[in-house]
mmCIF file of the N, C-alpha and C atoms, coordinates in Angstrom:
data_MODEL
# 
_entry.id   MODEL 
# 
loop_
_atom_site.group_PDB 
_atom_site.id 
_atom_site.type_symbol 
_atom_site.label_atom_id 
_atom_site.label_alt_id 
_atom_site.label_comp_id 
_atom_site.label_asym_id 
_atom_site.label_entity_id 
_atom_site.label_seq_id 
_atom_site.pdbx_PDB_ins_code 
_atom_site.Cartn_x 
_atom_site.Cartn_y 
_atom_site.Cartn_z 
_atom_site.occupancy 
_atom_site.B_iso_or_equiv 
_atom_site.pdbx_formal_charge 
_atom_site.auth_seq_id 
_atom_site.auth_comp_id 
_atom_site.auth_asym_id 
_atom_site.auth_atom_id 
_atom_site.pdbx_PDB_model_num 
ATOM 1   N N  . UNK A 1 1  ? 115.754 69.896 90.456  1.00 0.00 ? 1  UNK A N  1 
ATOM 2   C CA . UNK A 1 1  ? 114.449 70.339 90.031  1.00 0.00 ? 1  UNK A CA 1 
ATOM 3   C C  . UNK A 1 1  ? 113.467 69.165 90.037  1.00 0.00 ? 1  UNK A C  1 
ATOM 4   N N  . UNK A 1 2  ? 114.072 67.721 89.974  1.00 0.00 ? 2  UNK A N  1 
ATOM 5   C CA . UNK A 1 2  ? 113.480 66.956 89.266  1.00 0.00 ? 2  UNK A CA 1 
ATOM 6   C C  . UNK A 1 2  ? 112.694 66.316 91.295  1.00 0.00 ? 2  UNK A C  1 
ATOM 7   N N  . UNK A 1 3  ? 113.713 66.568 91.642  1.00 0.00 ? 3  UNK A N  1 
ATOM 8   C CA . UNK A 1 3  ? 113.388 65.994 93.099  1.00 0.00 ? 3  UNK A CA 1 
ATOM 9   C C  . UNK A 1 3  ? 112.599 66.933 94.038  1.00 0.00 ? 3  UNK A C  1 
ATOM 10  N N  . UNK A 1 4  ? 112.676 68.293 93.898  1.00 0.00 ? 4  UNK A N  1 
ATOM 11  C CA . UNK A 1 4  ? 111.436 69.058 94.576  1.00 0.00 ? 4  UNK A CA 1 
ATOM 12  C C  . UNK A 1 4  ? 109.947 69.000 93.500  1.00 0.00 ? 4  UNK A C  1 
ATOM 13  N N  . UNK A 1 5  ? 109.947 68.960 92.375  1.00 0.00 ? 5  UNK A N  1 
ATOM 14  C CA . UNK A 1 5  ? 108.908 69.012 91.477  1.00 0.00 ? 5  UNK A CA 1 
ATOM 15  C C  . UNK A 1 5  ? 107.968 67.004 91.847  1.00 0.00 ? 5  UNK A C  1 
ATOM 16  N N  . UNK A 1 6  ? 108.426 66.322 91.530  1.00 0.00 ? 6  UNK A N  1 
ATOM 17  C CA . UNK A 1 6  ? 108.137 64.893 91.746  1.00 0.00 ? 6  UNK A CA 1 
ATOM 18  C C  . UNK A 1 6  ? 108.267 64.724 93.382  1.00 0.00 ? 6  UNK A C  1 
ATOM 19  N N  . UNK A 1 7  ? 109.075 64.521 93.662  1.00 0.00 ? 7  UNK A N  1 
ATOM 20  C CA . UNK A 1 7  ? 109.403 63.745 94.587  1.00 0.00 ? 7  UNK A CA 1 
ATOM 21  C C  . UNK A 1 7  ? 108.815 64.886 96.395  1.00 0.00 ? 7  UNK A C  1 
ATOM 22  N N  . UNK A 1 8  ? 108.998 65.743 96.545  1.00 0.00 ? 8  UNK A N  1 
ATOM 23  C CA . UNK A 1 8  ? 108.830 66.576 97.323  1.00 0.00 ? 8  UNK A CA 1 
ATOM 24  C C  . UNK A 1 8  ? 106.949 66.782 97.422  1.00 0.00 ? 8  UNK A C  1 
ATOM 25  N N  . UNK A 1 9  ? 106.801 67.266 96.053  1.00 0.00 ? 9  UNK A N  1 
ATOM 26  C CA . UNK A 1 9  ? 105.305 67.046 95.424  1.00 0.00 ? 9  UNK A CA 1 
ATOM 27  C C  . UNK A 1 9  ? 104.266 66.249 96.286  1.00 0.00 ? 9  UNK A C  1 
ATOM 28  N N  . UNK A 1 10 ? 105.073 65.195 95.317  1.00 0.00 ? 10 UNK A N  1 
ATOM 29  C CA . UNK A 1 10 ? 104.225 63.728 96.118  1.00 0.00 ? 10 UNK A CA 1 
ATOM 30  C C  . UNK A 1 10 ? 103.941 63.612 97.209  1.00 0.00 ? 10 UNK A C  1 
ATOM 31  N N  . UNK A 1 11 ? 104.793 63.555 98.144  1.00 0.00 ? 11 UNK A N  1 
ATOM 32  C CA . UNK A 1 11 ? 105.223 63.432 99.296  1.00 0.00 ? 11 UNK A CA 1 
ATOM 33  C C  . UNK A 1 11 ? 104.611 63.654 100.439 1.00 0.00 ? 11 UNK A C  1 
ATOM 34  N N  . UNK A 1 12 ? 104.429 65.240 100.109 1.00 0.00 ? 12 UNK A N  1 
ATOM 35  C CA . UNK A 1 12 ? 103.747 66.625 100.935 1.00 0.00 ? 12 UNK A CA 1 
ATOM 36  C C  . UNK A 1 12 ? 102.519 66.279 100.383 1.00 0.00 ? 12 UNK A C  1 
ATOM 37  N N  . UNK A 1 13 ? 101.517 65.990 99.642  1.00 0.00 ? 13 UNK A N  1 
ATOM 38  C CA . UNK A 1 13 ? 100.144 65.213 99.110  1.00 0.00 ? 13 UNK A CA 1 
ATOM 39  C C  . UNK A 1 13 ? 99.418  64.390 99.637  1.00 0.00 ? 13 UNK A C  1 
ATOM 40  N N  . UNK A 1 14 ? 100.827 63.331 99.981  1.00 0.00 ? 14 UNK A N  1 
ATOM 41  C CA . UNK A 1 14 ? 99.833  62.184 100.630 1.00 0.00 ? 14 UNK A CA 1 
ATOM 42  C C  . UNK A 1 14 ? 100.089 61.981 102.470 1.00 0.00 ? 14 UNK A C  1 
ATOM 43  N N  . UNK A 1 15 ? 100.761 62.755 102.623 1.00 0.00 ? 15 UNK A N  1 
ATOM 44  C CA . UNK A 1 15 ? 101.092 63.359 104.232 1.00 0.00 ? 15 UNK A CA 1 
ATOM 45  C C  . UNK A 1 15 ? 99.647  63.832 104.154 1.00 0.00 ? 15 UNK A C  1 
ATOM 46  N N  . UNK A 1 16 ? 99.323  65.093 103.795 1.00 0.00 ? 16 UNK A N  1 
ATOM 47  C CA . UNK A 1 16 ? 98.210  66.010 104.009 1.00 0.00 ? 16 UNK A CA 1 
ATOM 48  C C  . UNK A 1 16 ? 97.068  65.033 103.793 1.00 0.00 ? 16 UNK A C  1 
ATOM 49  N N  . UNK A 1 17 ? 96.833  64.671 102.997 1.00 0.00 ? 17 UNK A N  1 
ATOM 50  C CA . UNK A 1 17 ? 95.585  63.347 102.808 1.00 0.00 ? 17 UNK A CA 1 
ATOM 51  C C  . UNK A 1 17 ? 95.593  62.412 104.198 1.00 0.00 ? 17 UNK A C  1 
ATOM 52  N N  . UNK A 1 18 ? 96.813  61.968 104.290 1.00 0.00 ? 18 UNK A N  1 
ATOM 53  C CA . UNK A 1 18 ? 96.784  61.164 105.463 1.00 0.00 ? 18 UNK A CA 1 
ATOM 54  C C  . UNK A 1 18 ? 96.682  61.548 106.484 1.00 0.00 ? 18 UNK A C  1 
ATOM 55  N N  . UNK A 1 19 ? 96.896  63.212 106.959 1.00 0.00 ? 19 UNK A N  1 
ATOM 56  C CA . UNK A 1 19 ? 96.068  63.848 108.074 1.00 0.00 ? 19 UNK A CA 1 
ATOM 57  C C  . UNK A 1 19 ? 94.698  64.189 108.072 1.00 0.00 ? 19 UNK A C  1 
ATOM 58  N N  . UNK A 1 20 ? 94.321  64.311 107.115 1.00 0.00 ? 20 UNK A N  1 
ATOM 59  C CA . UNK A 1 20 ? 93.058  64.630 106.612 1.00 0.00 ? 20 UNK A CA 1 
ATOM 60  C C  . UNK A 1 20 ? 92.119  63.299 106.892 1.00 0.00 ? 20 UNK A C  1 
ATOM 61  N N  . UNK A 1 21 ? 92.608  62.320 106.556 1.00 0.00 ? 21 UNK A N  1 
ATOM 62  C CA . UNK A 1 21 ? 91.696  61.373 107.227 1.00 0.00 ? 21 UNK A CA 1 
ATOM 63  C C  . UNK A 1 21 ? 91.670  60.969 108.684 1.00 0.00 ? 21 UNK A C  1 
ATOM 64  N N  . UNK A 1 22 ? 93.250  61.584 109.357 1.00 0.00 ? 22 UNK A N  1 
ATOM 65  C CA . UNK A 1 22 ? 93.562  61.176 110.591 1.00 0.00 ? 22 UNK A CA 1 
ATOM 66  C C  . UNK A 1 22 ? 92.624  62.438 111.524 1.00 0.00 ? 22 UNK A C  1 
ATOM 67  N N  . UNK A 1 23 ? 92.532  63.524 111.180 1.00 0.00 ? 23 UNK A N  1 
ATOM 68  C CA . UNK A 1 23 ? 92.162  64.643 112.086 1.00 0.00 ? 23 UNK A CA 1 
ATOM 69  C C  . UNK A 1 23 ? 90.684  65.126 111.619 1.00 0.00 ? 23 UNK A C  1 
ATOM 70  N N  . UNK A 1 24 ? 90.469  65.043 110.502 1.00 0.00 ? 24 UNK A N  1 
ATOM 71  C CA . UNK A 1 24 ? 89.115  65.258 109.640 1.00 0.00 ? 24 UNK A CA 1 
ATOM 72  C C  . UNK A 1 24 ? 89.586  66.630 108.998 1.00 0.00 ? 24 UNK A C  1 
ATOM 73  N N  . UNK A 1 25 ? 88.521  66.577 107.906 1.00 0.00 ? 25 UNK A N  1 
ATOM 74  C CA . UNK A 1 25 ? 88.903  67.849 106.798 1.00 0.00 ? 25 UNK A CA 1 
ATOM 75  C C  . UNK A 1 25 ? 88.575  69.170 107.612 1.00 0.00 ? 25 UNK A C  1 
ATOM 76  N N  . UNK A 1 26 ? 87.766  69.328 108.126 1.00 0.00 ? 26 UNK A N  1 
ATOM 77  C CA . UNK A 1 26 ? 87.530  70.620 109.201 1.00 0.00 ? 26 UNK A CA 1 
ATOM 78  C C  . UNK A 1 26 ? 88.796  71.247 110.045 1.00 0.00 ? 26 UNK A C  1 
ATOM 79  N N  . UNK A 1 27 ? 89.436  70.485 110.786 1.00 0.00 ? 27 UNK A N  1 
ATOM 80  C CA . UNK A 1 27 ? 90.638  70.354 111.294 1.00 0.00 ? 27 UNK A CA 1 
ATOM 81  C C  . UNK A 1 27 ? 91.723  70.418 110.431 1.00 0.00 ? 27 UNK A C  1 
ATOM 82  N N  . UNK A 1 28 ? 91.688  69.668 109.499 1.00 0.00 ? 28 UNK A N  1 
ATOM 83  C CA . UNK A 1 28 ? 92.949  70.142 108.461 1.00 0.00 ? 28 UNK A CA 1 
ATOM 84  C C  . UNK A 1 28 ? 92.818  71.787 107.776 1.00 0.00 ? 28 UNK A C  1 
ATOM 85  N N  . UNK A 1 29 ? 91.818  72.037 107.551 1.00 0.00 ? 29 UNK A N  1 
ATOM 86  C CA . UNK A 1 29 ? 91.422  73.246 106.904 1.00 0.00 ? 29 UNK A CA 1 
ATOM 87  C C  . UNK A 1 29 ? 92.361  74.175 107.784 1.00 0.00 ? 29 UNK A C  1 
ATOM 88  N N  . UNK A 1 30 ? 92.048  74.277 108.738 1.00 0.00 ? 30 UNK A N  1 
ATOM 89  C CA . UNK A 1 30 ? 92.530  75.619 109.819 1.00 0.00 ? 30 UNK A CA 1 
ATOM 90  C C  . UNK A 1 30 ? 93.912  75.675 109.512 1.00 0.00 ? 30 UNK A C  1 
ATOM 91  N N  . UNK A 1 31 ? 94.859  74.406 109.539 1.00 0.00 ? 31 UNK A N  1 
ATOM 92  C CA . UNK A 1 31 ? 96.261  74.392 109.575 1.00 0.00 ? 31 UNK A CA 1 
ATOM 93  C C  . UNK A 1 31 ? 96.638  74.644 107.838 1.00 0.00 ? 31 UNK A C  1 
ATOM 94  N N  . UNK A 1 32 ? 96.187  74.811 107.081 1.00 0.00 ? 32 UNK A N  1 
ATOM 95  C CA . UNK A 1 32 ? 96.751  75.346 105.608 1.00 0.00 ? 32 UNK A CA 1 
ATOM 96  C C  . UNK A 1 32 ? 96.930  76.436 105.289 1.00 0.00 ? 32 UNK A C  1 
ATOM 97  N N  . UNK A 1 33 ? 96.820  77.793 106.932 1.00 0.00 ? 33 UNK A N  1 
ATOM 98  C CA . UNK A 1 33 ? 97.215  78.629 106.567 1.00 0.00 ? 33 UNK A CA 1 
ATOM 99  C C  . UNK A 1 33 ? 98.533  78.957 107.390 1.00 0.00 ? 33 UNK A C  1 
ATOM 100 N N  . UNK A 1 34 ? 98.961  77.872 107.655 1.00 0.00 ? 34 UNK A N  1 
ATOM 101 C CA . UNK A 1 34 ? 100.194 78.092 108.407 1.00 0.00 ? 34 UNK A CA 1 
ATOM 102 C C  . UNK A 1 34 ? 101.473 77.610 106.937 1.00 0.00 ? 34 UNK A C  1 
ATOM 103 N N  . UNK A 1 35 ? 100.685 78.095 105.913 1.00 0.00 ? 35 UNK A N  1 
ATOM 104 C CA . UNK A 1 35 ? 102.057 77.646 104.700 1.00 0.00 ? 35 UNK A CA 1 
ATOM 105 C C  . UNK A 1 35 ? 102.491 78.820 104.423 1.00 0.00 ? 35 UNK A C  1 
ATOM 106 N N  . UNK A 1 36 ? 101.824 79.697 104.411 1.00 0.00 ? 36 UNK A N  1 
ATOM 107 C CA . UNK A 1 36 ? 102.859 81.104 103.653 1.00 0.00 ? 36 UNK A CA 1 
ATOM 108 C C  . UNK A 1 36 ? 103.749 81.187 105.134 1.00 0.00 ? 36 UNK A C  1 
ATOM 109 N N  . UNK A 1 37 ? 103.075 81.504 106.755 1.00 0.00 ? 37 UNK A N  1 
ATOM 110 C CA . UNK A 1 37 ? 103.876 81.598 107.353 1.00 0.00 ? 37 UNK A CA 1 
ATOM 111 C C  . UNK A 1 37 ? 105.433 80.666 107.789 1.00 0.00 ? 37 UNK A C  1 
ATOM 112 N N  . UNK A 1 38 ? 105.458 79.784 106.846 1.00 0.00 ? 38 UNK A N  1 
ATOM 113 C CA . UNK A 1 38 ? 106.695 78.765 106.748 1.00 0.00 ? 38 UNK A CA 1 
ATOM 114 C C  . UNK A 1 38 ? 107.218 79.202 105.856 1.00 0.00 ? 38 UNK A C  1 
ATOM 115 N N  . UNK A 1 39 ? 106.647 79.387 104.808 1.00 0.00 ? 39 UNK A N  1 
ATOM 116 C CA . UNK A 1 39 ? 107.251 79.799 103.184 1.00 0.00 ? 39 UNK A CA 1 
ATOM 117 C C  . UNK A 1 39 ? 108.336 80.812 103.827 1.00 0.00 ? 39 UNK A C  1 
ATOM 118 N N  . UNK A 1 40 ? 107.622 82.350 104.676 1.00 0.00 ? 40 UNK A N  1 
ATOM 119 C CA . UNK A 1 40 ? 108.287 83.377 104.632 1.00 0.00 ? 40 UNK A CA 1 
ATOM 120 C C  . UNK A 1 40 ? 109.975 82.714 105.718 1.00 0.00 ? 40 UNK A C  1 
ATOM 121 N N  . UNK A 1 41 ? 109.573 81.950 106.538 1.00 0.00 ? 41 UNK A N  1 
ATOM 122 C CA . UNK A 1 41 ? 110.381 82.009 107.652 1.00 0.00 ? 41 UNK A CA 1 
ATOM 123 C C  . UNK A 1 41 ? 111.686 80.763 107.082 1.00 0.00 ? 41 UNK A C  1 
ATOM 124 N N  . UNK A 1 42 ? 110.851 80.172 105.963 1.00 0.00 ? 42 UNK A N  1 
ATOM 125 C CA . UNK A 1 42 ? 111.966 79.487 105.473 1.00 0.00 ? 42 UNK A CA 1 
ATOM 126 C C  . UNK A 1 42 ? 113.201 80.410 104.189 1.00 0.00 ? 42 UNK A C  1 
ATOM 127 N N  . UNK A 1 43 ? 112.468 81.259 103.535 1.00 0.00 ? 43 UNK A N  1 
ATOM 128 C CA . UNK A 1 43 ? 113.372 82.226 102.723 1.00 0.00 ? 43 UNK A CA 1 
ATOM 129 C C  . UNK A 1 43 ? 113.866 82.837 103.691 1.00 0.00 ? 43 UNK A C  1 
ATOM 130 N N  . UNK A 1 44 ? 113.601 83.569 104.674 1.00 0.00 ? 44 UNK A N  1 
ATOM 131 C CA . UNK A 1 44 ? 114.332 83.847 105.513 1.00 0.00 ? 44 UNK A CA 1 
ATOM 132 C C  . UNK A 1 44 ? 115.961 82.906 105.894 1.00 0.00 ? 44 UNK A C  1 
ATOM 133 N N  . UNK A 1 45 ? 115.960 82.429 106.648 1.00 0.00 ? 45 UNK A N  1 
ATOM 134 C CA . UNK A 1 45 ? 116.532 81.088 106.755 1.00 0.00 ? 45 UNK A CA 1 
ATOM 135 C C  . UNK A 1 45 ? 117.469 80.685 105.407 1.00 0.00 ? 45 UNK A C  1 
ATOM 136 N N  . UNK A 1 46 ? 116.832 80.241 104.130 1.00 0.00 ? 46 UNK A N  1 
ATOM 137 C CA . UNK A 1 46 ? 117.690 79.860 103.325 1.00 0.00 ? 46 UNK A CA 1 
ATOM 138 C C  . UNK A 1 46 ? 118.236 80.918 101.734 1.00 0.00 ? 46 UNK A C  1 
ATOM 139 N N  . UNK A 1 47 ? 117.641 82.165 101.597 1.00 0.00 ? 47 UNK A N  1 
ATOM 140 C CA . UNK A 1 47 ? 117.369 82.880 100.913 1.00 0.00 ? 47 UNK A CA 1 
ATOM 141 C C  . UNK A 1 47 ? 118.011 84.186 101.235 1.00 0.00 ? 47 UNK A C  1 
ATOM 142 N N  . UNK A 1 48 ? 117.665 84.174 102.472 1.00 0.00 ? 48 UNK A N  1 
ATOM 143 C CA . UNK A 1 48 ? 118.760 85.771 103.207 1.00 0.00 ? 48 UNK A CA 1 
ATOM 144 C C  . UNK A 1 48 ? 117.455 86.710 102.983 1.00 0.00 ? 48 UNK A C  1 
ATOM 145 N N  . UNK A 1 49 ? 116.262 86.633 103.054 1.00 0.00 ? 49 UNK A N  1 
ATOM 146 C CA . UNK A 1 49 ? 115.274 87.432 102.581 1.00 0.00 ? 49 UNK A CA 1 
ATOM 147 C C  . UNK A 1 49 ? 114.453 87.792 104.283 1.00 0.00 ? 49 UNK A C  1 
ATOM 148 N N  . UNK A 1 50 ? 114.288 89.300 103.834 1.00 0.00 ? 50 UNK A N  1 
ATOM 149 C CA . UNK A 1 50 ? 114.032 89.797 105.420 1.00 0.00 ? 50 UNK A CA 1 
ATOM 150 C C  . UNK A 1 50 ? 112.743 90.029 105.927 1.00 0.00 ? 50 UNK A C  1 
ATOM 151 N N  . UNK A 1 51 ? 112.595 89.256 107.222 1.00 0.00 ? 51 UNK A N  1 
ATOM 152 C CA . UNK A 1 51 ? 111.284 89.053 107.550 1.00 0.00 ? 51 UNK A CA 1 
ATOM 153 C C  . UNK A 1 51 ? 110.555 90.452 108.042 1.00 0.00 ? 51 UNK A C  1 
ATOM 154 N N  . UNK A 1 52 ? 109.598 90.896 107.412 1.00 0.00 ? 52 UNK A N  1 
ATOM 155 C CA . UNK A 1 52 ? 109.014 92.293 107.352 1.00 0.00 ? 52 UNK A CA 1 
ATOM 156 C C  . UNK A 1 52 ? 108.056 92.373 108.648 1.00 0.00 ? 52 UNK A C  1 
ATOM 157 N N  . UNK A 1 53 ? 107.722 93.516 109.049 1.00 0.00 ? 53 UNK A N  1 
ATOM 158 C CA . UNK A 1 53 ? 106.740 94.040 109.985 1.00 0.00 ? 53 UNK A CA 1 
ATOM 159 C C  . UNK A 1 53 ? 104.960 93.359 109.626 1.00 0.00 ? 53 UNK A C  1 
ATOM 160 N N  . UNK A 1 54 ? 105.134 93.360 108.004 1.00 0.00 ? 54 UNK A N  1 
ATOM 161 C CA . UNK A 1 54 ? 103.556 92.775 107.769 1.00 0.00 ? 54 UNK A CA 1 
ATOM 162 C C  . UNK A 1 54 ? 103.508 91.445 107.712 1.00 0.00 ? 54 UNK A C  1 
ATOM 163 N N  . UNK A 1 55 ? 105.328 90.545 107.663 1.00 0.00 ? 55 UNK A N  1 
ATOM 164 C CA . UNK A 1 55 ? 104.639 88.855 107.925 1.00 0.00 ? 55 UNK A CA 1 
ATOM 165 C C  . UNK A 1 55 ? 104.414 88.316 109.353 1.00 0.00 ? 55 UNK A C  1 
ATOM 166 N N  . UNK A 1 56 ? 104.933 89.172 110.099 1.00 0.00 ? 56 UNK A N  1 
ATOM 167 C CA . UNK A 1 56 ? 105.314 89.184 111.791 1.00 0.00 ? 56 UNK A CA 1 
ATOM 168 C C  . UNK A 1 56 ? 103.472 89.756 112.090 1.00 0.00 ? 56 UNK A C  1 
ATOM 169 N N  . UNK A 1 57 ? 102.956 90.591 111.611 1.00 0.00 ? 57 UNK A N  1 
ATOM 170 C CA . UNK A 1 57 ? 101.742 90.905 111.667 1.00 0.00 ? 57 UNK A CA 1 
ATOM 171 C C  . UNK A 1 57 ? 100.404 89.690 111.064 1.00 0.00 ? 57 UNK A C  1 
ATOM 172 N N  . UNK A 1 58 ? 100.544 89.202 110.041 1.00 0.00 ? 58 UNK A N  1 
ATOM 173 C CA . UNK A 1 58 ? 100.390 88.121 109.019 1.00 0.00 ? 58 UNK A CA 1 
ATOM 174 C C  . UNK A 1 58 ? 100.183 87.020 110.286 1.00 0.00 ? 58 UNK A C  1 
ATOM 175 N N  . UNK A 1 59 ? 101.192 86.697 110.357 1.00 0.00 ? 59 UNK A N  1 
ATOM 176 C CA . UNK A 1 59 ? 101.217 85.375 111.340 1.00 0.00 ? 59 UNK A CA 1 
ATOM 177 C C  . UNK A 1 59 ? 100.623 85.620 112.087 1.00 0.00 ? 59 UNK A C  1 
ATOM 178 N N  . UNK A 1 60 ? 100.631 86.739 112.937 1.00 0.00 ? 60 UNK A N  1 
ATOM 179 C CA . UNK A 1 60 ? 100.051 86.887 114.094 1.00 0.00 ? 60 UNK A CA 1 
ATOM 180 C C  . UNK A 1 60 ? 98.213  86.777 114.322 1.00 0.00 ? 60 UNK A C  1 
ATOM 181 N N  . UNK A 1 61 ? 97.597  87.144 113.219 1.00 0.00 ? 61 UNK A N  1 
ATOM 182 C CA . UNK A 1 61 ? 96.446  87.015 112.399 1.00 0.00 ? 61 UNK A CA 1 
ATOM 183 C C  . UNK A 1 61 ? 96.439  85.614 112.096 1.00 0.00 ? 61 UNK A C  1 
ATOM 184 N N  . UNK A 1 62 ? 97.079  84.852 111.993 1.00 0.00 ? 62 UNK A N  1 
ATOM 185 C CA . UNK A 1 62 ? 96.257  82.991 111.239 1.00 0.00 ? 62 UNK A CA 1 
ATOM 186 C C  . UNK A 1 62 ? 96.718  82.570 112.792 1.00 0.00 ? 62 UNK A C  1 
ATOM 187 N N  . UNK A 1 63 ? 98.178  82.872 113.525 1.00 0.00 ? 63 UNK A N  1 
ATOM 188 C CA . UNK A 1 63 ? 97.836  82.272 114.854 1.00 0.00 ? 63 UNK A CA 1 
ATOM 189 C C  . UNK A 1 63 ? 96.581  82.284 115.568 1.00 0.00 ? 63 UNK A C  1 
ATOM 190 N N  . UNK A 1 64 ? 96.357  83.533 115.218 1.00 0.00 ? 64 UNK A N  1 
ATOM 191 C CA . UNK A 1 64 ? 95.023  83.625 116.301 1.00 0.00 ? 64 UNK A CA 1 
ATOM 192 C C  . UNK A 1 64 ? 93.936  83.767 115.692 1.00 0.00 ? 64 UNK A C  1 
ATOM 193 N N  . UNK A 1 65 ? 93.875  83.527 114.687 1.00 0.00 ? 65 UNK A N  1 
ATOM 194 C CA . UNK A 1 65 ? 92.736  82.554 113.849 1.00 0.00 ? 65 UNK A CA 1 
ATOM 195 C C  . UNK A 1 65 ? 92.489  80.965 114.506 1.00 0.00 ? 65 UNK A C  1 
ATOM 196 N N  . UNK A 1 66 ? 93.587  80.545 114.384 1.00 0.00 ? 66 UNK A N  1 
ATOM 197 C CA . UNK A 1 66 ? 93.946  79.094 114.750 1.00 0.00 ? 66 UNK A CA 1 
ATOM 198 C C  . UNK A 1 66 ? 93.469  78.960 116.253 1.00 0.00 ? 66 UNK A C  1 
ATOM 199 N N  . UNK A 1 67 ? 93.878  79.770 117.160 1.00 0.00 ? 67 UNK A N  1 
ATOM 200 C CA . UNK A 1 67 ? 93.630  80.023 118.455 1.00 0.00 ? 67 UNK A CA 1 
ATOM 201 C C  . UNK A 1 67 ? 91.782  79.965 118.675 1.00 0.00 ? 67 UNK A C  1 
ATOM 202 N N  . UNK A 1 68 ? 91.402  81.009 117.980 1.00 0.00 ? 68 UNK A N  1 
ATOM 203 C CA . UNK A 1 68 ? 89.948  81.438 118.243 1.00 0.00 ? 68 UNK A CA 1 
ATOM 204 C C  . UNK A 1 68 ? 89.254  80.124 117.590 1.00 0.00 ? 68 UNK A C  1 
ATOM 205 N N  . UNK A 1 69 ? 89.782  79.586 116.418 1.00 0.00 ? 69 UNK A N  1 
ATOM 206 C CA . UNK A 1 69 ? 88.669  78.103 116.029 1.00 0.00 ? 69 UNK A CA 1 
ATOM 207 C C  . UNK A 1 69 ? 88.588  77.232 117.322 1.00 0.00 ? 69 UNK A C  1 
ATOM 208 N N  . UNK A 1 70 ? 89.838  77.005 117.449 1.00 0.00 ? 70 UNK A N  1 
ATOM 209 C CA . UNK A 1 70 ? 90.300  75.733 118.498 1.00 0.00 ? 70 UNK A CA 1 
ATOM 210 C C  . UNK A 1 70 ? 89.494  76.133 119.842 1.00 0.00 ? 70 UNK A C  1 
ATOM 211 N N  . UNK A 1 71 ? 89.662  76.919 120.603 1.00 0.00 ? 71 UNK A N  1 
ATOM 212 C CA . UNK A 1 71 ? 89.506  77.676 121.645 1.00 0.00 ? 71 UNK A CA 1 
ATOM 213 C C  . UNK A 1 71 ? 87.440  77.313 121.302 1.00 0.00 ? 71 UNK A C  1 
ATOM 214 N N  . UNK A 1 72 ? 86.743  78.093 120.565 1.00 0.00 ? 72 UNK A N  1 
ATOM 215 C CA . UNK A 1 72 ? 85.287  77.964 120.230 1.00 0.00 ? 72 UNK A CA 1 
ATOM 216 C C  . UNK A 1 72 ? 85.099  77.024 120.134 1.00 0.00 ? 72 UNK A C  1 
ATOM 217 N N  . UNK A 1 73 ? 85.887  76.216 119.053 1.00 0.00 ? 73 UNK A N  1 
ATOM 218 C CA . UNK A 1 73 ? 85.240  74.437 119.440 1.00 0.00 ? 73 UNK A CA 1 
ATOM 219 C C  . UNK A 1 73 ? 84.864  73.389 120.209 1.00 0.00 ? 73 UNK A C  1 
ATOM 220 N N  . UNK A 1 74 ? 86.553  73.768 121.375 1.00 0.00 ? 74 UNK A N  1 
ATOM 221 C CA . UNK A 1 74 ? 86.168  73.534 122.741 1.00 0.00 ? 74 UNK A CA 1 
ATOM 222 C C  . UNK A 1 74 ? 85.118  73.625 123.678 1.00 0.00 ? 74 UNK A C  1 
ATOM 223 N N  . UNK A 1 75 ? 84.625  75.128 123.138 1.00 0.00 ? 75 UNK A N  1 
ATOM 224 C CA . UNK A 1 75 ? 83.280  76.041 124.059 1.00 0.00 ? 75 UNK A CA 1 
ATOM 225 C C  . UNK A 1 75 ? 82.331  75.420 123.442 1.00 0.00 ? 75 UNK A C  1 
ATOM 226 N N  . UNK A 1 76 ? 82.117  75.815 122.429 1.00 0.00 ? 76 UNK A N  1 
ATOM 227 C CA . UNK A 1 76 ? 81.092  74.569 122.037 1.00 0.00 ? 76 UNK A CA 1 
ATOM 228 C C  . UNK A 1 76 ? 80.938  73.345 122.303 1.00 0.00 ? 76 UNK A C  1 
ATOM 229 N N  . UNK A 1 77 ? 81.574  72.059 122.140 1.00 0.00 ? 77 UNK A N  1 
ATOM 230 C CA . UNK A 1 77 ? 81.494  70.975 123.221 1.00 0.00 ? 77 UNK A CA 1 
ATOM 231 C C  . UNK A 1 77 ? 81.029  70.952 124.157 1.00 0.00 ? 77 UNK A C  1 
ATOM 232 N N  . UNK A 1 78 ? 81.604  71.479 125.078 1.00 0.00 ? 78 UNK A N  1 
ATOM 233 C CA . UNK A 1 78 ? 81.293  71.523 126.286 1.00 0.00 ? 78 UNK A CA 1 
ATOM 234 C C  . UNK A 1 78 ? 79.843  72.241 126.399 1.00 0.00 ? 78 UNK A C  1 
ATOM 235 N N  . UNK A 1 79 ? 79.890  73.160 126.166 1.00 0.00 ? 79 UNK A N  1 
ATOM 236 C CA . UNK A 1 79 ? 77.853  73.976 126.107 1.00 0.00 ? 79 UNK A CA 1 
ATOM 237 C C  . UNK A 1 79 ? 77.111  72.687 125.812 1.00 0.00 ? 79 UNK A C  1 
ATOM 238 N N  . UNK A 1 80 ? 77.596  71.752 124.522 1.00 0.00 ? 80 UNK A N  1 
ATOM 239 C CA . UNK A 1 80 ? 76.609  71.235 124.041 1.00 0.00 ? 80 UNK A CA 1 
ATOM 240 C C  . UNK A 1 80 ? 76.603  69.542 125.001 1.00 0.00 ? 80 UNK A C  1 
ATOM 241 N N  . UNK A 1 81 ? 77.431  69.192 125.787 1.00 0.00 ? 81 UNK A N  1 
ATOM 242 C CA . UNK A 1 81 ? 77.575  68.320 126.290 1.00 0.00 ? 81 UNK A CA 1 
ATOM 243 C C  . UNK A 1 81 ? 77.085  68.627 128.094 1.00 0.00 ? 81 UNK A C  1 
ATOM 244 N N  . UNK A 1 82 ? 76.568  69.528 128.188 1.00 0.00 ? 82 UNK A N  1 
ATOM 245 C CA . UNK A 1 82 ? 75.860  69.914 129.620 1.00 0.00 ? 82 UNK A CA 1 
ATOM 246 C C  . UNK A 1 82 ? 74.267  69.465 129.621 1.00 0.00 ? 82 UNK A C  1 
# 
């Protein structure tokens, strides 16, 4: 308890900070919704807990969330660099 509460904690904190300065907060934003879709796929995996029709749907929705930012940002650049 003592090592996922402290130690795991910590850890996962200053990773994310340290991308956050590496990629910028805009860029980090998009990828924080790829945690429930780990959460589910890791109970899966270690829990025996069964991956449903609405997290398979779920994901499929922040992928292509993720897709459509990335993808527009690109388009944008480029428009604005002509």
């Amino acid at each position: 308890m003592l090592y996922v509460a402290v130690i795991v904690s910590a850890i996962s904190f200053v990773w994310w900070y340290n991308g956050i300065q590496k990629v910028g907060a805009s860029t980090a934003s998009i990828f924080i919704n790829v945690m429930p879709i780990s959460a589910a796929i890791m109970g899966t995996i270690f829990f025996n807990e069964q991956l449903k029709l609405a997290h398979i749907i779920g994901a499929a929705f922040v992928f292509g969330g993720i897709l459509f930012n990335i993808y527009s940002k690109q388009t944008r650049f480029s428009i604005q660099r002509q």
